[in-house]
N, C-alpha and C positions, 0 to 999 in steps of 0.2 A: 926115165924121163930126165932131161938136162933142166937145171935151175933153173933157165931161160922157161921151158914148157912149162914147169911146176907154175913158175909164176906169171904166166899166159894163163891157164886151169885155174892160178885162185882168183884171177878178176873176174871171171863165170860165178865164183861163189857167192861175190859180192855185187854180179851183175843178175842174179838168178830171179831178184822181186823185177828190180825195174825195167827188164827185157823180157820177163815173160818166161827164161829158160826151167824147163822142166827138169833136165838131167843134163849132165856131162860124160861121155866115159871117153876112154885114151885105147885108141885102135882095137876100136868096138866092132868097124864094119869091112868084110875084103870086098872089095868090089874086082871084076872079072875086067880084063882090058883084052886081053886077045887071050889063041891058044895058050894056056900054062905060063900068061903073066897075071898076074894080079898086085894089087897096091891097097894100102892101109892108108889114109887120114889119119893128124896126128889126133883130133877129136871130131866125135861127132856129139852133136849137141840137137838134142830135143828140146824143140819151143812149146810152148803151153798148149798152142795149135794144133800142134803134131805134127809138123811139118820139121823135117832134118836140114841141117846144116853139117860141112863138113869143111871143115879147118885144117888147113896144112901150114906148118911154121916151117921157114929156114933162116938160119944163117946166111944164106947164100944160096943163092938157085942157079942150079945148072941147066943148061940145054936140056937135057933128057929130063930134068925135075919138071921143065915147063911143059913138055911137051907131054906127059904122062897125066897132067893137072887138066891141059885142055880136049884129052884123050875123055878121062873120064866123065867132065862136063858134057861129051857130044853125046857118051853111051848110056848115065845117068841121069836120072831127073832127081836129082837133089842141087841145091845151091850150095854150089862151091866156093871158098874163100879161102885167100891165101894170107899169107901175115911174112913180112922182113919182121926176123926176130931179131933183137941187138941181144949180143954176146954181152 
């Protein structure tokens, strides 16, 4: 994980009463996009609910990073979320 994710991950620790979040893990879940692609979230995060959230951070998003983000919003029913990380 780059310094940038680690410390994206510990405001979850310190967001975990007042959000409600149950757990965090770091590319917990592969989710299938067509034949023999699949893609990892950098976290997916369980609410108290039980309902998942999946967090994708970049530096920089490329064409294909967007298009694979709103790939698996159409084929998933999880809420997806993206984050401009700063370097």
């Amino acid at each position: 994980m780059s310094k940038t994710g680690a410390a994206y991950a510990a405001t979850f620790r310190v967001r975990r009463c007042a959000d409600n979040v149950a757990w965090l893990k770091l590319k917990a879940v592969k989710l299938r996009l067509a034949s023999k692609t699949f893609c990892s979230q950098d976290f997916v995060i369980m609410l108290a609910t039980g309902g998942l959230k999946m967090h994708e951070g970049k530096g920089f998003w490329h064409d294909d990073a967007r298009v694979d983000i709103k790939v698996e919003a159409d084929l998933h029913l999880f809420n997806f979320v993206t984050i401009k990380l700063q370097e």
